[in-house]
C-alpha positions as CSV (number, residue, x, y, z in Angstrom):
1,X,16.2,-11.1,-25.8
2,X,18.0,-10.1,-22.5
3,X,18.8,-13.1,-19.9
4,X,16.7,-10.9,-17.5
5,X,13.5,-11.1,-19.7
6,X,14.2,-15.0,-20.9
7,X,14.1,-15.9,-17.4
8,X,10.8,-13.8,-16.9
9,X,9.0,-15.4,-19.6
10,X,6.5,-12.3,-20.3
11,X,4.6,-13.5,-23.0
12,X,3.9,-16.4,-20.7
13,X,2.9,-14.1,-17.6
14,X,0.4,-12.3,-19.4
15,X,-1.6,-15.5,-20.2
16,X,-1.3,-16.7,-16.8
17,X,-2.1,-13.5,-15.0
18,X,-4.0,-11.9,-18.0
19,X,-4.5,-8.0,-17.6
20,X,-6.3,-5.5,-20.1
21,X,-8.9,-7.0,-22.7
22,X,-7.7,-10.1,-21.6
23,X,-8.8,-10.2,-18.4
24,X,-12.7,-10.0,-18.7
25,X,-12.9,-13.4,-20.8
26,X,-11.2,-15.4,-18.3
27,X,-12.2,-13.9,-14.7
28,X,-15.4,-13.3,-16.2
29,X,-16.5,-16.9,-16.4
30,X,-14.7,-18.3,-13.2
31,X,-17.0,-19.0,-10.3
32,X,-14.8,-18.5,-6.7
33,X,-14.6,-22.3,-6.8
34,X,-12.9,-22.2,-9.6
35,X,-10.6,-19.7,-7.8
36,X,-9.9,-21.5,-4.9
37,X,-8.9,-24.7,-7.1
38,X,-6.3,-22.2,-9.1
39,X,-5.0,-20.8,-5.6
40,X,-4.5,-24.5,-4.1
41,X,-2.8,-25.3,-7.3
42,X,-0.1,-22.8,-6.5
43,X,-0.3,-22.4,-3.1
44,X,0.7,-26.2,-2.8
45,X,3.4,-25.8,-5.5
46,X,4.3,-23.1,-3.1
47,X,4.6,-24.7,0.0
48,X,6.6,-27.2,-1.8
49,X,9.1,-25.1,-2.5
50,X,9.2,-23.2,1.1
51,X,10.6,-26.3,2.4
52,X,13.9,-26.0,0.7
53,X,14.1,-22.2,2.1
54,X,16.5,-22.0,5.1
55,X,14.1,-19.3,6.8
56,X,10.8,-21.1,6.6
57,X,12.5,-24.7,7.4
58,X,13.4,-23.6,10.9
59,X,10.5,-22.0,11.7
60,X,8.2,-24.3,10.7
61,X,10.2,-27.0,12.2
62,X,10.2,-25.5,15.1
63,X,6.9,-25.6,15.2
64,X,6.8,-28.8,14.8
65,X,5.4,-29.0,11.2
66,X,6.9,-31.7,8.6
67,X,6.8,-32.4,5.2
68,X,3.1,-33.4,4.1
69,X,1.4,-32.0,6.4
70,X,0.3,-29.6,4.4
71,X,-2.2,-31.1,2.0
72,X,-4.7,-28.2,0.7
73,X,-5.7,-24.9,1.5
74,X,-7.5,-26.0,4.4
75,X,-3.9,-26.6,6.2
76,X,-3.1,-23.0,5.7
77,X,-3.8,-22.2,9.4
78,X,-1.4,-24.8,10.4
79,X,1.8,-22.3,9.4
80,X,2.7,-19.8,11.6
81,X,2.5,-15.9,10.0
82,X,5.8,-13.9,9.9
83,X,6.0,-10.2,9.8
84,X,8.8,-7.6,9.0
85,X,10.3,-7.9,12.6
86,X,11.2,-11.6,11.9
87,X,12.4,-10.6,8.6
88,X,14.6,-8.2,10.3
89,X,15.8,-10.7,13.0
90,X,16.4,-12.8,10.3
91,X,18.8,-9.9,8.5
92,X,20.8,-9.4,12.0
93,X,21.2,-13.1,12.4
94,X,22.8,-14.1,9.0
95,X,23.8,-10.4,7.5
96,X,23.7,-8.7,5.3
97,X,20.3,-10.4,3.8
98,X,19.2,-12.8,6.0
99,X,18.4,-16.2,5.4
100,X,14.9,-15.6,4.0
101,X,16.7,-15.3,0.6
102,X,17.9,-18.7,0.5
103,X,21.2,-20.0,-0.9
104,X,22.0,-17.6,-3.4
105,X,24.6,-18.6,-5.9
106,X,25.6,-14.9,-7.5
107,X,27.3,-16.6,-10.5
108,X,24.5,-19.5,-11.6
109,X,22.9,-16.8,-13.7
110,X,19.9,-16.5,-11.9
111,X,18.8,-12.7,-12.5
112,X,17.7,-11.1,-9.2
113,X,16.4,-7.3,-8.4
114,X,16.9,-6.0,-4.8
115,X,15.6,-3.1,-3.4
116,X,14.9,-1.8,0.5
117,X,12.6,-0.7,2.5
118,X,12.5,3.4,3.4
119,X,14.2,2.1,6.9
120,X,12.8,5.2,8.6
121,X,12.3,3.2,11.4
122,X,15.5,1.3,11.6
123,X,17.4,-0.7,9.6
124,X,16.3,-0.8,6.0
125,X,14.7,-4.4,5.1
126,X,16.3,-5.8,1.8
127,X,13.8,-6.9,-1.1
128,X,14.4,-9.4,-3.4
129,X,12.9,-10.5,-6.9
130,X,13.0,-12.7,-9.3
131,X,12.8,-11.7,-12.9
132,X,9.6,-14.2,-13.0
133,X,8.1,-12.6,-9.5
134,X,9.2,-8.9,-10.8
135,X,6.9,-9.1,-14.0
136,X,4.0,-10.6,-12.3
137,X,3.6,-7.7,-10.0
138,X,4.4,-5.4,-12.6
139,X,2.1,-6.7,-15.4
140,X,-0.8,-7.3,-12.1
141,X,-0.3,-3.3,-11.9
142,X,-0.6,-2.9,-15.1
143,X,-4.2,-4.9,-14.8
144,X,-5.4,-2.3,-12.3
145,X,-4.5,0.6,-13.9
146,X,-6.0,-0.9,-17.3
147,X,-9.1,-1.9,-15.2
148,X,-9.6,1.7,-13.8
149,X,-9.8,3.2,-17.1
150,X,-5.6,4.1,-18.1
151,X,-5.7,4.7,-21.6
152,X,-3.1,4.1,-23.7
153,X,-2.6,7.9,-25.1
154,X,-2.7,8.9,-21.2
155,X,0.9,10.8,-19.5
156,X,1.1,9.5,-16.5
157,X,2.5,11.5,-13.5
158,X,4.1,9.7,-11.0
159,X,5.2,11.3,-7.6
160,X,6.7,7.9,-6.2
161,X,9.6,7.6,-4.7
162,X,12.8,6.6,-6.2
163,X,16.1,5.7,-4.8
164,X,16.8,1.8,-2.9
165,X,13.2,1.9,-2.2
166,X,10.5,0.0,-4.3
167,X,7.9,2.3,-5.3
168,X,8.9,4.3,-8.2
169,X,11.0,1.7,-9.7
170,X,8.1,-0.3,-9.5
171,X,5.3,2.0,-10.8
172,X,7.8,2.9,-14.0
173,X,8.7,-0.5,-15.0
174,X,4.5,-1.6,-14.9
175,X,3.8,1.5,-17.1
176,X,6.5,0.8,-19.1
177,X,6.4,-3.2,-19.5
178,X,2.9,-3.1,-20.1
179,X,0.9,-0.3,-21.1
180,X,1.7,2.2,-23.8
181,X,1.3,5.2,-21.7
182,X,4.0,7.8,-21.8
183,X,5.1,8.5,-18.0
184,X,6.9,11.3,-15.9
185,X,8.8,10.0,-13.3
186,X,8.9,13.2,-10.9
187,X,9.3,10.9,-7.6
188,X,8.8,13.0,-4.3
189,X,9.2,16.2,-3.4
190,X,12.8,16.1,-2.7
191,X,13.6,14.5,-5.8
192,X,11.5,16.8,-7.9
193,X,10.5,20.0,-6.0
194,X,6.6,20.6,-6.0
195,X,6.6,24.0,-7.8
196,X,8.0,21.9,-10.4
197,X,6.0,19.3,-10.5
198,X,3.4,21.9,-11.6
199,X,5.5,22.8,-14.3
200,X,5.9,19.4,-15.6
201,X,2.4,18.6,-15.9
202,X,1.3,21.3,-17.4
203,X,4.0,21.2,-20.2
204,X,3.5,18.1,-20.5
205,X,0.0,17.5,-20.3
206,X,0.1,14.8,-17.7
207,X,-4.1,13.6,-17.7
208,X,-3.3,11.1,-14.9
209,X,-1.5,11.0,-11.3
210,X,-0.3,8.2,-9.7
211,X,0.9,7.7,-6.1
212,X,0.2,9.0,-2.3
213,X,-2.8,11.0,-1.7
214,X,-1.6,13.5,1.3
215,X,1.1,14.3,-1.5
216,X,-1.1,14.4,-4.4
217,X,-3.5,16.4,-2.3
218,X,-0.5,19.2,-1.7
219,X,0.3,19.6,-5.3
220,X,-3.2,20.8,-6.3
221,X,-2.5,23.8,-3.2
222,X,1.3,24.2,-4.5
223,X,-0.8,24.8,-8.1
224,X,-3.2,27.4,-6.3
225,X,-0.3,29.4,-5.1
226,X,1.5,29.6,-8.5
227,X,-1.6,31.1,-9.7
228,X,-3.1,28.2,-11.4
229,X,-6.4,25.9,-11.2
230,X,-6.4,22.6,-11.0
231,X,-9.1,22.1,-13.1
232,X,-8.8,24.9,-15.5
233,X,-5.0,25.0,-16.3
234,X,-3.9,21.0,-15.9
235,X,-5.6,18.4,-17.7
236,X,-6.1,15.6,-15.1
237,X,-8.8,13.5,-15.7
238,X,-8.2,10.7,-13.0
239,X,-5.9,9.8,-9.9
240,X,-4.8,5.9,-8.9
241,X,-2.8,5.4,-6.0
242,X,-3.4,5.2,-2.1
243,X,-6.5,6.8,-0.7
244,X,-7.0,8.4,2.8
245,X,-9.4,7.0,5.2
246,X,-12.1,9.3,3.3
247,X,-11.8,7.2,0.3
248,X,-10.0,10.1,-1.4
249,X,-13.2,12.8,-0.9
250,X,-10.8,15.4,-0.1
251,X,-8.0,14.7,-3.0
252,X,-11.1,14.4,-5.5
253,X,-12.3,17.7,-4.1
254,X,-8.8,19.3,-4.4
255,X,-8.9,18.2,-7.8
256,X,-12.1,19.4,-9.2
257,X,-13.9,15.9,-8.7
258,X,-11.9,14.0,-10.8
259,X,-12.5,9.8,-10.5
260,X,-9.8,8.8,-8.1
261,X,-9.2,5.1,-7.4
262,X,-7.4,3.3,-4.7
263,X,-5.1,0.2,-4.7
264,X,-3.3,-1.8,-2.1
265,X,0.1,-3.9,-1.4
266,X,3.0,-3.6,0.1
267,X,6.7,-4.3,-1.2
268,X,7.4,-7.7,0.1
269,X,4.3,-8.4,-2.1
270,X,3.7,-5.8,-4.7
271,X,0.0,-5.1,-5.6
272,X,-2.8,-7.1,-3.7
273,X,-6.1,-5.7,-4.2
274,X,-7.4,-2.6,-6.7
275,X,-10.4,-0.7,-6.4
276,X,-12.4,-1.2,-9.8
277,X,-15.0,1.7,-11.8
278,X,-17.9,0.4,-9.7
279,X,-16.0,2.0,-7.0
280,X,-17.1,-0.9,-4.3
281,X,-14.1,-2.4,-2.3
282,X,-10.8,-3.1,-3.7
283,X,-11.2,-6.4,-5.4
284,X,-8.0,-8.8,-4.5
285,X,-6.1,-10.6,-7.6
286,X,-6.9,-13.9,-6.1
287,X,-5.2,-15.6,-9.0
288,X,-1.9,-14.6,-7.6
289,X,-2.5,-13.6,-3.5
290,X,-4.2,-15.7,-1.0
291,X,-5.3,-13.0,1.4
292,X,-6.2,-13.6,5.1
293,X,-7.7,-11.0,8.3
294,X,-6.1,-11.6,11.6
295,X,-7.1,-10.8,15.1
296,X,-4.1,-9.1,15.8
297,X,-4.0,-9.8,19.5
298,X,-4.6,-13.9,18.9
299,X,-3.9,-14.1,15.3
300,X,-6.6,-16.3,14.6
301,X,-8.6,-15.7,11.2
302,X,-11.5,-13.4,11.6
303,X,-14.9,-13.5,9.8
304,X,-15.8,-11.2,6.8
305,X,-16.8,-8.4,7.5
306,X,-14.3,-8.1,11.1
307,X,-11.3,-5.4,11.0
308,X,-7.9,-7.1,11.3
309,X,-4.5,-7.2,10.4
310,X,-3.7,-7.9,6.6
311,X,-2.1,-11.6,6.3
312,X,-1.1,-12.3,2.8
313,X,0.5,-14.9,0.7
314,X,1.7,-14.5,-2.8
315,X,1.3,-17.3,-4.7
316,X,3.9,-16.7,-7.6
317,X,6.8,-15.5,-5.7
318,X,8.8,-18.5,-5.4
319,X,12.1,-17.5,-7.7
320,X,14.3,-16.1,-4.9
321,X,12.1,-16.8,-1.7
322,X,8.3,-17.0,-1.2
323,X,6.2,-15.1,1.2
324,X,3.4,-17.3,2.8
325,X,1.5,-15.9,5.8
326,X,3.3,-12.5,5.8
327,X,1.6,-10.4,8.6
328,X,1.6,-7.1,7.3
329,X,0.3,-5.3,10.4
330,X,-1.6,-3.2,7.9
331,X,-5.5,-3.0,9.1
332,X,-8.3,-3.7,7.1
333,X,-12.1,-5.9,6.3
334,X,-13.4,-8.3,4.1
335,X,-16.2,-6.9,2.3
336,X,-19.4,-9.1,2.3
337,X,-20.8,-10.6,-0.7
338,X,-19.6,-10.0,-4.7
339,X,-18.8,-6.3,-5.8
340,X,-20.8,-4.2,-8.3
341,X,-18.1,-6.1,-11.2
342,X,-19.6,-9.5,-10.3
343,X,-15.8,-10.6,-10.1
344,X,-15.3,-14.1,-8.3
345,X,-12.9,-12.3,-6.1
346,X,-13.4,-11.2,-2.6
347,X,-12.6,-7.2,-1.7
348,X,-11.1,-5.4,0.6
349,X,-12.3,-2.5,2.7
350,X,-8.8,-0.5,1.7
351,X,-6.4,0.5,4.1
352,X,-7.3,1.3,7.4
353,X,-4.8,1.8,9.6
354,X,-1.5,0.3,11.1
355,X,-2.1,-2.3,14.1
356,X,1.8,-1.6,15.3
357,X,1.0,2.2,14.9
358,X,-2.6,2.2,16.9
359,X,-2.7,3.6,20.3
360,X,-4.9,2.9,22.9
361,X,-6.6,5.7,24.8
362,X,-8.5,4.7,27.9
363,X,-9.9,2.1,26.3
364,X,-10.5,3.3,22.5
365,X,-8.0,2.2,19.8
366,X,-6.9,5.4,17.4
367,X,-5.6,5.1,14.4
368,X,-3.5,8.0,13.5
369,X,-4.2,7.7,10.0
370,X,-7.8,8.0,10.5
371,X,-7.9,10.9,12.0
372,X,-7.8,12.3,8.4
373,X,-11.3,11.9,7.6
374,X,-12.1,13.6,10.6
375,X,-10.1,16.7,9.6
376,X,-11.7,17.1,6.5
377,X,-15.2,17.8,8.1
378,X,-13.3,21.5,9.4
379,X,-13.1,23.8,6.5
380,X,-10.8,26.0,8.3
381,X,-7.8,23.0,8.2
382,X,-6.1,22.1,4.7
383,X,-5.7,18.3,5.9
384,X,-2.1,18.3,7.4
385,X,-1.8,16.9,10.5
386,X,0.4,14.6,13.2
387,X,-0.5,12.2,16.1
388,X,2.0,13.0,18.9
389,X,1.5,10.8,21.8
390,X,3.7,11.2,25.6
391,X,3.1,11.1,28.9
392,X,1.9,13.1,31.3
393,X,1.6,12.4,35.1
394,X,1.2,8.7,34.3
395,X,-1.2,9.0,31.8
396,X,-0.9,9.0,27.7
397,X,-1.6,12.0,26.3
398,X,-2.3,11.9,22.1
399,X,-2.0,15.8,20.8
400,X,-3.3,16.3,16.9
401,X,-1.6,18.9,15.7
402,X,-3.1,20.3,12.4
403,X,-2.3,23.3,9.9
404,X,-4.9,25.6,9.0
405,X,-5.3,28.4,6.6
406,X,-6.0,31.6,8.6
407,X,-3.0,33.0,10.5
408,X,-5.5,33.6,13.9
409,X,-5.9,30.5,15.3
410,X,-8.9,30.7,17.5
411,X,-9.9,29.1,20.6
412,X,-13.1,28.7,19.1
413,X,-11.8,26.3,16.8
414,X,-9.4,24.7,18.4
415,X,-12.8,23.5,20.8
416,X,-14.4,22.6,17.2
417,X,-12.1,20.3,16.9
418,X,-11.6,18.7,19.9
419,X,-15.3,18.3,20.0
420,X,-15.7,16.3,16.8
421,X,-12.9,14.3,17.4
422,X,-14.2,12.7,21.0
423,X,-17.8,12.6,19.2
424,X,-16.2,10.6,16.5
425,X,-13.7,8.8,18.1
426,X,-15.2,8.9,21.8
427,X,-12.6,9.6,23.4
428,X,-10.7,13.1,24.3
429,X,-7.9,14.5,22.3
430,X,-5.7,17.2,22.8
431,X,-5.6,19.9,19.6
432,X,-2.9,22.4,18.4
433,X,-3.7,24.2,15.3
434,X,-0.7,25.9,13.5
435,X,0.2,27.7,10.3
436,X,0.5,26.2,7.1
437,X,3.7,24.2,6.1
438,X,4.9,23.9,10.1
439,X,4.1,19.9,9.9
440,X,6.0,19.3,7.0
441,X,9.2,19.2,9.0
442,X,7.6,15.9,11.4
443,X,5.8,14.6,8.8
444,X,8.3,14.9,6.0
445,X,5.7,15.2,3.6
446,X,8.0,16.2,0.6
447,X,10.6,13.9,1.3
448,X,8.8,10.6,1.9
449,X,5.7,8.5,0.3
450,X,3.7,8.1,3.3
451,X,4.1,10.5,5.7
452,X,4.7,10.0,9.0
453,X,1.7,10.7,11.2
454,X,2.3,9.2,14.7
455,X,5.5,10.7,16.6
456,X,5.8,8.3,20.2
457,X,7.5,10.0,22.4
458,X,6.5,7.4,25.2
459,X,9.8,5.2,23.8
């Protein structure tokens, strides 16, 4: 056995964090008491740990927090959150990987796996993991796909990003590690072109897709224009990745209807949550993350039910450095009451927005990711689209400016849409409606993940 895989223990992960068959006979019988006695378990054991971490010692010292103080979950409001900034601050104070990472000692043997954020927005943020922490996340991927129906027989398209970033690394090594399905790594558009992507799953017979849905959407056009259907001519039978603010409606549609299913996490923490075949919230792995809503003006904890920022703490990554209280910034809800699965874990709403990215129009906070499932209510557009945001005589002006399929643009339409988004959003936006394939330069839609949809040209 490799030193990488001795350290990781996988035989051992999949009893602890059991995915597959495996999965109903344990979660099936655990109350959420039960659950909250397995997270203090390993939230404590965590916390533990954190005090040894050169990062988390200064700032919680700083604070004023000592050593046992921290005696049970209920404590947990007592630390302070962290988000990628002070991640960042920490990478310029003590380059080149910031003390977050702790004392690492390159010869001790410890295996480690780095990766980076996409850095689109400054410096790239380094990623570290543990052999331990790399198979957890990979086999609790494994646990939603398995859950959502992956079959073993199943070719799997993935259009996830390769490169220093996480994603496709990530998505090939879950497949791989732990499920027998054969997968095509095609990445993004720029690593594989979308005509060929086509190509690929046809030969192939890919039956599933896995990634972003704004991309996943555009391949099912790119088929249309080489002459093929969807539905007819590629053999997909289901889609797992990130949804749209639509709940995928528009992908599924794209697609012939196909069963699409969402999931959520970021790369600090790998999955969180996974939407399940009752199709009712995105149930978190409570096992392994202790998941928090933030006001994220005070950053106090909200109730169920309230939209706030995603605050998240992994209770297994402790090999390199942990992440307790990590603000993601990401918005979304805790879901009332148990899901149609009668899991004993609580659900998310999905994502819903970035709280860094909103903008506030007199008043009205806009997420430029929602305006998506606005879009898809006008026939005429193909669901393309970017938030850009300046001033003008004072005053912030946001402009959508969205592709649709005729070449005569009307004013008609452009007053369509400008009338269902104040209806829906309540307040006025500006509307520019262009030809299809002029976004794809500011959204960068074949070269990225997640595209970009707000450009600020306030800063």
């Amino acid at each position: 056995m490799s030193e990488y895989f001795r350290q990781a223990e996988p035989n051992q992960i999949v009893v602890d964090y059991p995915i597959g068959k495996a999965f109903w006979p344990k979660f099936g019988e655990m109350n959420s008491e039960q659950v909250r006695d397995l997270q203090e378990i390993r939230f404590l054991q965590l916390v533990d740990k954190a005090w040894s971490n050169p990062f988390y010692l200064r700032r919680w010292t700083a604070v004023g927090l000592e050593r046992g103080d921290i005696l049970s979950l209920d404590d947990i409001t007592k630390i302070p959150t962290f988000s990628k900034s002070d991640l960042m601050e920490s990478v310029e104070r003590f380059p080149p990987f910031g003390d977050f990472i702790g004392k690492m000692n390159w010869s001790d043997g410890q295996r480690v796996v780095m990766h980076t954020t996409s850095g689109t927005t400054g410096n790239p943020q380094p990623l570290f993991y543990g052999p331990k922490d790399r198979e957890i996340q990979n086999a609790l991927l494994a646990r939603a796909y398995l859950l959502q129906g992956l079959n073993h027989d199943d070719i799997v398209h993935s259009v996830y990003g390769f490169g220093m970033v996480n994603g496709g690394h990530y998505i090939r090594e879950a497949v791989l590690h732990y499920t027998n399905a054969l997968l095509l790594s095609a990445g993004t558009g720029l690593e594989t072109r979308s005509e060929q992507q086509i190509d690929l799953m046809q030969r192939y017979g890919a039956t599933v897709i896995v990634g972003f849905s704004d991309y996943i959407t555009k391949l099912a056009e790119v088929a249309k224009k080489q002459g093929l259907d969807p539905v007819t001519d590629l053999k997909i039978r289901m889609i797992s990745g990130h949804l749209a603010e639509d709940g995928g409606a528009a992908m599924s549609e794209a697609w012939g209807g196909i069963e699409c299913f969402d999931w959520y996490g970021v790369g600090d923490t790998g999955i969180i949550a996974a939407e399940g075949p009752d199709h009712d919230g995105l149930y978190i792995w409570e096992d392994a993350h202790l998941v928090e809503i933030l006001d994220p003006e005070t950053g106090n904890v909200v109730k169920d039910g309230e939209k706030g920022n995603i605050c998240n703490t992994v209770l297994f990554k402790d090999t390199v450095y942990p992440v307790i209280r990590f603000d993601t910034k990401d918005v979304s809800t805790i879901l009332p009451g148990l899901g149609g699965l009668s899991l004993p874990f609580r659900r998310l709403a999905g994502f819903q927005g970035r709280s860094d990215n909103m903008i506030k129009l007199k008043g009205i906070n806009i997420y430029p990711t929602g305006i998506s499932a606005i879009l898809k209510d006008v026939k005429e557009l193909n669901g393309e689209y970017f938030c850009q945001v300046e001033k003008q005589a004072g005053l912030d002006i946001m402009t959508v400016v969205c592709e649709a399929h005729e070449k005569n643009h009307t004013k008609e339409l452009v007053d369509r849409i400008q009338h269902l988004l104040k209806q829906r959003l309540g307040v006025a936006l500006e509307v520019k409606v262009t030809a299809v394939g002029s976004t794809a330069e500011k959204t960068q839609i074949n070269a990225r993940q997640k595209p970009i949809r707000l450009i600020d040209l306030r800063k």
